[in-house]
Backbone as numpy.savetxt, mean C-alpha at the origin, in Angstrom:
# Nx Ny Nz CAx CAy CAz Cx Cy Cz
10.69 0.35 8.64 9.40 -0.08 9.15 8.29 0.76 8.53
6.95 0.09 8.06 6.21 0.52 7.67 5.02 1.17 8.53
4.31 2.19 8.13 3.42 3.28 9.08 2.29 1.83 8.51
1.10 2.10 9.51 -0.42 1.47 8.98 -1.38 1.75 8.29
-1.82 1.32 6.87 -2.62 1.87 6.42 -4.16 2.06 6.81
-4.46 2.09 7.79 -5.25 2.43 8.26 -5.77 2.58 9.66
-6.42 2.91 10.84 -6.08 3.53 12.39 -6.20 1.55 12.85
-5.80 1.91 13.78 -6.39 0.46 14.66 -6.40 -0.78 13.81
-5.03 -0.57 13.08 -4.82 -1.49 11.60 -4.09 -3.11 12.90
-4.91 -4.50 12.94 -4.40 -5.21 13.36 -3.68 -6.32 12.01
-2.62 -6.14 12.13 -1.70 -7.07 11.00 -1.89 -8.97 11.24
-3.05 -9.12 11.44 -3.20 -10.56 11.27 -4.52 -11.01 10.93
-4.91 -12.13 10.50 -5.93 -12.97 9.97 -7.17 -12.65 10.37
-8.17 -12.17 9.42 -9.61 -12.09 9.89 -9.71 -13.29 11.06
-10.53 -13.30 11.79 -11.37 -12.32 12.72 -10.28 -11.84 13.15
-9.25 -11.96 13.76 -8.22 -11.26 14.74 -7.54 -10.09 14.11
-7.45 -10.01 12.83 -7.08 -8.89 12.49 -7.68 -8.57 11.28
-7.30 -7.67 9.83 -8.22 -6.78 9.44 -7.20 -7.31 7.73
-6.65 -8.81 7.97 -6.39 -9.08 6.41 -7.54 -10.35 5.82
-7.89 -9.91 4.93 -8.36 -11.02 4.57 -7.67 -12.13 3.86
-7.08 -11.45 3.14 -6.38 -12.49 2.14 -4.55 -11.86 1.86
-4.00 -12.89 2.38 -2.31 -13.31 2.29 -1.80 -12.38 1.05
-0.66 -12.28 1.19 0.53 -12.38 -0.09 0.16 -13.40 -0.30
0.58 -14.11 -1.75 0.96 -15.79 -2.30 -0.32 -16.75 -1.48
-1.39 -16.19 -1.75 -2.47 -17.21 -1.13 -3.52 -17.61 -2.72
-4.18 -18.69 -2.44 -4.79 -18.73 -3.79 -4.44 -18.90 -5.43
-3.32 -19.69 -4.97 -2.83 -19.70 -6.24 -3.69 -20.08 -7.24
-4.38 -21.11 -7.37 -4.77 -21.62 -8.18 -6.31 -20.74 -8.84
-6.85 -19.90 -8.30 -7.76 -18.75 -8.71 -6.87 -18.17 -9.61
-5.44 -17.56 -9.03 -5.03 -16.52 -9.57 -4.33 -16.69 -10.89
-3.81 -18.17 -10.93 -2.87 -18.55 -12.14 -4.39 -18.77 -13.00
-5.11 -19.11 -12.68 -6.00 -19.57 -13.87 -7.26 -17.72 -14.69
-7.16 -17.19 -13.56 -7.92 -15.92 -13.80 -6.88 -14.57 -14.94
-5.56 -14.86 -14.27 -4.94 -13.78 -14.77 -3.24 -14.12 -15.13
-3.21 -15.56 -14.89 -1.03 -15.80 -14.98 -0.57 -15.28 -14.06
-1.22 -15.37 -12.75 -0.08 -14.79 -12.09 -0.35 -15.75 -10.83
1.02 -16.29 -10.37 1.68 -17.24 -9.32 0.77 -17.37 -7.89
-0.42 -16.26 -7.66 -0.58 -16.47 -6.43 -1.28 -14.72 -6.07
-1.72 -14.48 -5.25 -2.11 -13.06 -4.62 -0.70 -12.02 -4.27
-1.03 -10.80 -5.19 0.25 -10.31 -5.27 -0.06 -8.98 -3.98
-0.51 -9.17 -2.89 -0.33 -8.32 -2.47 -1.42 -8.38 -1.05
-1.72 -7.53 0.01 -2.21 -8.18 0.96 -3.71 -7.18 0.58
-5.00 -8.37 1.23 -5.83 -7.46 0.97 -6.58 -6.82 2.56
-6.77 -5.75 2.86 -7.36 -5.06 4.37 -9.05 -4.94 4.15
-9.47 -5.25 5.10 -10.82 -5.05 5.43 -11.63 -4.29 6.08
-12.10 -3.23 6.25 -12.86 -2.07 6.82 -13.84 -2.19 6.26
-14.40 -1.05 7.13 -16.14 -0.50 6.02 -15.80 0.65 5.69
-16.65 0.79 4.38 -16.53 1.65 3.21 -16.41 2.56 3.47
-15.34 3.50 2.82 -14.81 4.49 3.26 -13.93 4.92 4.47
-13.46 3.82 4.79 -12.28 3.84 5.62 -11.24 4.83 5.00
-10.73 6.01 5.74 -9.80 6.78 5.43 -8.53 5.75 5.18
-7.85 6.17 4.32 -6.01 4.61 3.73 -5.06 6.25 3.96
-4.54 5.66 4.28 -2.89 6.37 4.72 -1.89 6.03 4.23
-0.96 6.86 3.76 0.47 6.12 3.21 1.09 5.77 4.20
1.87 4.38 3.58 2.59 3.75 4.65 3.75 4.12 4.59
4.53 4.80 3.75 5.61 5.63 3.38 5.58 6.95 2.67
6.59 7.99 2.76 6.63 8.89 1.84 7.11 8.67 0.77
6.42 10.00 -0.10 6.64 9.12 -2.11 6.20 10.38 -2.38
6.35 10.20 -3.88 5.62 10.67 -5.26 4.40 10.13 -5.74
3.42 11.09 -6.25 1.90 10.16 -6.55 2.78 9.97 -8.22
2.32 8.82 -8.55 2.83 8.74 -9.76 1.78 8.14 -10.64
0.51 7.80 -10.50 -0.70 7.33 -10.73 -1.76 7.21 -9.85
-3.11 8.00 -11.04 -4.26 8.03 -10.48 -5.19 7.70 -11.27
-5.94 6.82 -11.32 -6.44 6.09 -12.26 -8.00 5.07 -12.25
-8.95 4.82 -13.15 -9.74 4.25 -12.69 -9.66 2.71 -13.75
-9.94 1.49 -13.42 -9.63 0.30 -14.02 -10.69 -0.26 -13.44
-12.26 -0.69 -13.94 -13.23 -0.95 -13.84 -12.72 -2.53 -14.24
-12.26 -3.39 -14.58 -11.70 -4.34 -14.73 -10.79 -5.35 -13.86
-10.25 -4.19 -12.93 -9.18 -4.11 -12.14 -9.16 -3.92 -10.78
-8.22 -3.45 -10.63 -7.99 -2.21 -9.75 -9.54 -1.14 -9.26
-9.66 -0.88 -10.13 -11.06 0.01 -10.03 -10.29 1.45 -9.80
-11.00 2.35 -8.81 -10.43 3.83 -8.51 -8.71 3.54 -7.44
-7.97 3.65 -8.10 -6.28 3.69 -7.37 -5.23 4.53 -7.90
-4.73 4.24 -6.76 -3.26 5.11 -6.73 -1.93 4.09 -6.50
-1.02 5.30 -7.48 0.34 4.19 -7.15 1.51 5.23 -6.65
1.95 5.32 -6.21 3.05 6.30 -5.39 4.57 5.33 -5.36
5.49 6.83 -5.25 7.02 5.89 -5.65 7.56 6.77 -3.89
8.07 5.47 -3.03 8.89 5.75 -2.28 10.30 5.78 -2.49
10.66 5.74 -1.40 12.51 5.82 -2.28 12.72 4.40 -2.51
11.92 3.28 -1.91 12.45 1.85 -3.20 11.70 1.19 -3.22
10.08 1.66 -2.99 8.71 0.74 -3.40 8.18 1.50 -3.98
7.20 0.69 -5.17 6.50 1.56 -5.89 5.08 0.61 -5.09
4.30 1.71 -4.82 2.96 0.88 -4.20 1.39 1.07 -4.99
0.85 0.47 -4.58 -0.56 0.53 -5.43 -1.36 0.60 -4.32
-2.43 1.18 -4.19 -3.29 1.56 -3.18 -4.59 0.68 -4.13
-5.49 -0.29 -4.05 -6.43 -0.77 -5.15 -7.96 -0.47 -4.92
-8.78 -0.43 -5.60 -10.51 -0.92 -5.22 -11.02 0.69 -3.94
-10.87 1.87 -4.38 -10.68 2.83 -3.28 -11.80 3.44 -3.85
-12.34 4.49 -2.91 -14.30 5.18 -3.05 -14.13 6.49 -3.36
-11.99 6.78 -2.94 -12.40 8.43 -2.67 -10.23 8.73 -3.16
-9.86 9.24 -3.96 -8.60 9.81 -3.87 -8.52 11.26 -3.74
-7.71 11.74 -2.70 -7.13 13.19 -1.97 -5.83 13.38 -2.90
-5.82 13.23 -3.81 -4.13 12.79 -3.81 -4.10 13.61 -5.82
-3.19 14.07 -6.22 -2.84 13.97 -7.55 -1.33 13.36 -7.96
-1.66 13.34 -9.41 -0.27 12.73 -10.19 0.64 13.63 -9.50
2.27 13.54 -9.20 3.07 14.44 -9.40 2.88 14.96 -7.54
2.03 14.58 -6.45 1.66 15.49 -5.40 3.08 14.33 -4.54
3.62 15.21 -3.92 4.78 14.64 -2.58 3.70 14.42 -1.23
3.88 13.22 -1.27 2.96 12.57 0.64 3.73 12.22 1.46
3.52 12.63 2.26 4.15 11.93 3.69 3.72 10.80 4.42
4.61 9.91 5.07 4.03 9.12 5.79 3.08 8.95 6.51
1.63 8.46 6.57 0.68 8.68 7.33 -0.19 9.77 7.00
-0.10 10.33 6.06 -0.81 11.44 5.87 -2.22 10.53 4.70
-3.45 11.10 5.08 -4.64 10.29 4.46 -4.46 10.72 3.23
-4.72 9.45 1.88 -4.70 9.83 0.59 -5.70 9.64 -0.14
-6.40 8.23 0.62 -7.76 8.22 0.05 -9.06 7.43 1.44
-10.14 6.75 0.51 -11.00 5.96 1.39 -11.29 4.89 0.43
-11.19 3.90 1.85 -11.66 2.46 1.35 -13.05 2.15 0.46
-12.63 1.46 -0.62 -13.87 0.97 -1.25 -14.24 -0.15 -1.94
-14.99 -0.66 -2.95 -15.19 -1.45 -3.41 -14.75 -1.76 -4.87
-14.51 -0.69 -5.28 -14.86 -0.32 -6.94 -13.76 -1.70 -7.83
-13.67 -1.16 -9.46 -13.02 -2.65 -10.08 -13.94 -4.02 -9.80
-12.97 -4.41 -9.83 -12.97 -6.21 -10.31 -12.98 -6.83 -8.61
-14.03 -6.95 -7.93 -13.48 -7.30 -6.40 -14.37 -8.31 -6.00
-14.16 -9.30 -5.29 -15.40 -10.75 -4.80 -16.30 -10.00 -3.33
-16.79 -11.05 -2.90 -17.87 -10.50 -1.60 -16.68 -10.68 -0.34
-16.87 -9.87 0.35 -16.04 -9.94 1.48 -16.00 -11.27 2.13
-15.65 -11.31 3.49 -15.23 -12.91 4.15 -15.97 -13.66 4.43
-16.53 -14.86 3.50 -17.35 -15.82 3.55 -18.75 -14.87 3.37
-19.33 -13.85 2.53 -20.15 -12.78 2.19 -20.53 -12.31 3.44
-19.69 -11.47 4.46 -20.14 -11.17 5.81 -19.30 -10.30 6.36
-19.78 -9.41 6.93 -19.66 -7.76 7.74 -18.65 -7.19 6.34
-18.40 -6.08 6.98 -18.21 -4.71 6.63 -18.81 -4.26 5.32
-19.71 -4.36 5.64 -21.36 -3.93 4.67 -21.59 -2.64 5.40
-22.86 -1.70 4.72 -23.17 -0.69 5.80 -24.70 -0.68 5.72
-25.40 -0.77 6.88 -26.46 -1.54 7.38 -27.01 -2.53 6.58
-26.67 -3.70 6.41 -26.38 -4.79 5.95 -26.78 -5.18 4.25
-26.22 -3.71 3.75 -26.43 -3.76 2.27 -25.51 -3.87 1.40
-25.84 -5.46 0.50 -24.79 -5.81 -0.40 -24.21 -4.93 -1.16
-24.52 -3.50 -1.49 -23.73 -2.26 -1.92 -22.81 -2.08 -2.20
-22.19 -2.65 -0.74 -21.00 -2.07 -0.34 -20.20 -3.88 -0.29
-20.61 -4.46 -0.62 -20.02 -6.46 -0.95 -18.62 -6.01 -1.75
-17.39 -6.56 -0.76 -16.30 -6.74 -1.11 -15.26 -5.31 -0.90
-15.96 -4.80 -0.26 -14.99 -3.99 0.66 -13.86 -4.14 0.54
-12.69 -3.44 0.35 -11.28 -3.82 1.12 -10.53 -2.84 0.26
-9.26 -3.03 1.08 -7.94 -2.01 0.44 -7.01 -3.38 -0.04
-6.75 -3.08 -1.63 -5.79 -4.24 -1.64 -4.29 -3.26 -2.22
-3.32 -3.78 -1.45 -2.04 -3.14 -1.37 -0.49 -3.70 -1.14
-0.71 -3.27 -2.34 0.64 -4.47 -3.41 2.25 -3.42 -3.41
3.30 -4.07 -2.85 4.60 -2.91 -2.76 5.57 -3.51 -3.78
6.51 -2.95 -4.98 7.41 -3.71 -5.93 8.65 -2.88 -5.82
9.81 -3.51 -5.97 10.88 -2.70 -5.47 11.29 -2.13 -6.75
11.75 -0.98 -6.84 12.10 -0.39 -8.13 13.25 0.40 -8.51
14.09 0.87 -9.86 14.71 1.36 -9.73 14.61 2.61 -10.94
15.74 3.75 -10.48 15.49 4.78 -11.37 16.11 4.37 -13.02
15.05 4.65 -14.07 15.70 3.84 -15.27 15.76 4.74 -16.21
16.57 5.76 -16.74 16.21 6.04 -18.04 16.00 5.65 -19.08
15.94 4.04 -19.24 15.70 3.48 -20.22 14.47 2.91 -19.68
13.66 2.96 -18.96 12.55 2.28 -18.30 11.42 3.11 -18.84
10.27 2.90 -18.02 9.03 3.05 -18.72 8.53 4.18 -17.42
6.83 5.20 -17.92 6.88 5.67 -16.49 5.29 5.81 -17.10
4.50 6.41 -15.87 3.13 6.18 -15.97 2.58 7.31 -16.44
3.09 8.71 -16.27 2.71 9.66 -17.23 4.24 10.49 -17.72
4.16 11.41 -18.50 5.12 12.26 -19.00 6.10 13.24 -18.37
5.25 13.89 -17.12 5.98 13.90 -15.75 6.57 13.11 -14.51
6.24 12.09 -14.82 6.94 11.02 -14.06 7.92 10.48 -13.69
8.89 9.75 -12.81 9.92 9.63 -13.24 10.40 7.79 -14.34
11.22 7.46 -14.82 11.54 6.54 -15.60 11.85 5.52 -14.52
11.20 4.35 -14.78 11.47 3.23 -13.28 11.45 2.00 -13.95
12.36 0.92 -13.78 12.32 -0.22 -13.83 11.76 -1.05 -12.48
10.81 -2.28 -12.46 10.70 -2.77 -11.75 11.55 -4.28 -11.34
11.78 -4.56 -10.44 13.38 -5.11 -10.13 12.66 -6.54 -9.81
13.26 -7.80 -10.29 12.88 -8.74 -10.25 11.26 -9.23 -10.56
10.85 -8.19 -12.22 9.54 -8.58 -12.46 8.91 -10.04 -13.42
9.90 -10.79 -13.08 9.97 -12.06 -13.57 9.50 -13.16 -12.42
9.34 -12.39 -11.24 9.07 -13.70 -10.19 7.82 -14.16 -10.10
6.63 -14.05 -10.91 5.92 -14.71 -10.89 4.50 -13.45 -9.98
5.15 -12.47 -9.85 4.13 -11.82 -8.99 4.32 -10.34 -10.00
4.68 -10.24 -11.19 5.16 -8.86 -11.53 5.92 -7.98 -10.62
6.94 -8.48 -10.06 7.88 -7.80 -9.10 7.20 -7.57 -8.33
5.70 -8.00 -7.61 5.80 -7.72 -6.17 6.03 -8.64 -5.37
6.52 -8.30 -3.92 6.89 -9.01 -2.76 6.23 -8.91 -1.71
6.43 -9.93 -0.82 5.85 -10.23 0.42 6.41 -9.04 1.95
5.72 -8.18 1.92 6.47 -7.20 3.11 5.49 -6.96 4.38
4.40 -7.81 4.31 3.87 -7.92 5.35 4.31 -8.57 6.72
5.32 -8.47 7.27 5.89 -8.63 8.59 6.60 -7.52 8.54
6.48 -6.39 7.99 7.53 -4.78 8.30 6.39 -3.72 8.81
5.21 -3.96 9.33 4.09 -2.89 9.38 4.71 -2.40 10.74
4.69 -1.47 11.44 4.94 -0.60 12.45 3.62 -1.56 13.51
3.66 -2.06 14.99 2.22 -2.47 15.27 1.78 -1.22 16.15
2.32 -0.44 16.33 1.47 1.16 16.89 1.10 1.44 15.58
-0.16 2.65 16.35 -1.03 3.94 15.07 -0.38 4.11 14.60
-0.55 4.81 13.31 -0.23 5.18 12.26 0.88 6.86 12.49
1.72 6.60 12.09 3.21 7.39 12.21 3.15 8.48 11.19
4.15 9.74 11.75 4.33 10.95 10.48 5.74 10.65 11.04
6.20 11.52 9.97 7.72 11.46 10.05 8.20 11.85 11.57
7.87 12.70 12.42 8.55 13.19 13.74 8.27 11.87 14.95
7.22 11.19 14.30 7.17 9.40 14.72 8.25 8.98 14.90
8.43 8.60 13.56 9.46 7.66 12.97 10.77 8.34 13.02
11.12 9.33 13.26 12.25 10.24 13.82 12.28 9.85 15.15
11.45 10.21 15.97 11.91 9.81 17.51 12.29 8.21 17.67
11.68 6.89 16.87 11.97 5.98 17.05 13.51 5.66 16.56
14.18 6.46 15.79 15.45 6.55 14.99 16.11 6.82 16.18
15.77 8.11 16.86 17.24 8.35 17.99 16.84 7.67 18.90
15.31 6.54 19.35 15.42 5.95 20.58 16.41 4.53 20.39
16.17 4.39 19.24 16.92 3.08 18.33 18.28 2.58 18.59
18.99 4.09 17.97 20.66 4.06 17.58 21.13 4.83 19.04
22.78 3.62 19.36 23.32 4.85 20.73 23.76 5.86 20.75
23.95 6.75 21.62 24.70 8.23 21.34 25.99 8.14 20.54
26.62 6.94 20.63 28.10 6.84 19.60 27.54 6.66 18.46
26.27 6.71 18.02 26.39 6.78 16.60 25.15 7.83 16.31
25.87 9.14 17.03 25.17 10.16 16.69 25.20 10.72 15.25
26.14 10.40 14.86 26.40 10.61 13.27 25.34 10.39 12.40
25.22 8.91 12.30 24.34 8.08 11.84 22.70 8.85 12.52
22.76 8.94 13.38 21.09 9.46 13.73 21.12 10.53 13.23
22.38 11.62 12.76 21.90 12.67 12.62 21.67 12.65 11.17
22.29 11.93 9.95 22.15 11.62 8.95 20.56 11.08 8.75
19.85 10.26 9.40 18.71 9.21 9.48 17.70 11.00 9.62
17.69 11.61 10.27 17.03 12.98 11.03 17.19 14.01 9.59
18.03 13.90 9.01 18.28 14.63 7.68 17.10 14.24 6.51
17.44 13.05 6.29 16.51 12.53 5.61 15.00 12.84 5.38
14.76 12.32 7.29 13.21 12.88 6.76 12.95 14.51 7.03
13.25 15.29 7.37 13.31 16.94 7.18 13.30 17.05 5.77
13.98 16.42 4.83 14.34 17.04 3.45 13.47 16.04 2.52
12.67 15.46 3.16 11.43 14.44 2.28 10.59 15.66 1.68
């Protein structure tokens, strides 16, 4: 289960919640703008400078600015997503730095290649187009360790991305795994492990309890 990238993160549809735009929504923008099948990833809506949180622990493995793109982001390797944090105002974070779950890495922004927020309306800051198109867009691809693979700097590790033929560059749809409580650190997500599993499979919890201690 995934922590929230951001506090009081509601996982459903503007107005009711804080996505604007789907996985796989829009195809037809997206195949014609860039070849690719559809929206590869979900996009969140705040006002600018919303503190973003990892939704897992990782490796920073890119930090980068893509005025084209992405704009100011980060990409971090969990143990089997590689994620992209996109369009951000502020990174806490370096190449090579170990994060923990929930721990703040950057703030929401605008920057890159980004449209006007929902139907050109709110999360502006006092109602100046400035800040037009707000959002965290945050894309997860499952990956594996490759020595024959490619990596984003020289300290990095070597990663293949696993099924990058589907039409999304190996990313997937994992928006129904968000945690719906605040945002979690590992002694979170530890207590939900032993409330989870029964005492006969203390084994197993104590293995699950290993894990994150040695993250």
């Amino acid at each position: 289960m995934l922590s929230n990238p951001i506090k009081n993160f509601k996982n459903k549809k503007y107005p009711l919640g804080q996505i604007s735009q789907g996985f796989g929504e829009n195809a037809a923008m997206y195949m014609a703008a860039i070849g690719m099948k559809s929206h590869n990833g979900i996009d969140v809506v705040a006002p600018w400078g919303t503190p973003l949180y990892a939704v897992e622990s990782g490796t920073v493995c890119e930090v980068k600015t893509d005025p084209s793109g992405y704009g100011m982001h980060l990409r971090f390797l969990s143990d089997s997503n590689e994620w992209t944090y996109g369009h951000l105002s502020a990174i806490f974070v370096k190449v090579g730095d170990v994060i923990k779950v929930g721990q703040k890495i950057a703030n929401m922004g605008n920057t890159g290649f980004v449209v006007s927020s929902i139907n050109g309306a709110g999360f502006w800051v006092d109602g100046s187009n400035k800040y037009a198109g707000t959002h965290l867009h945050l894309t997860a691809r499952k990956y594996k360790l490759d020595k024959k693979g490619w990596q984003y700097y020289p300290n990095t590790p070597k990663i293949s991305i696993l099924n990058y033929n589907n039409g999304w560059n190996g990313a997937y749809d994992y928006s129904d795994q968000f945690n719906p409580d605040p945002i979690m650190g590992d002694m979170e997500i530890l207590k939900r492990e032993l409330e989870t599993y029964g005492k006969e499979e203390w084994y197993m919890t104590f293995l699950r309890a290993l894990k994150f201690f040695n993250k």
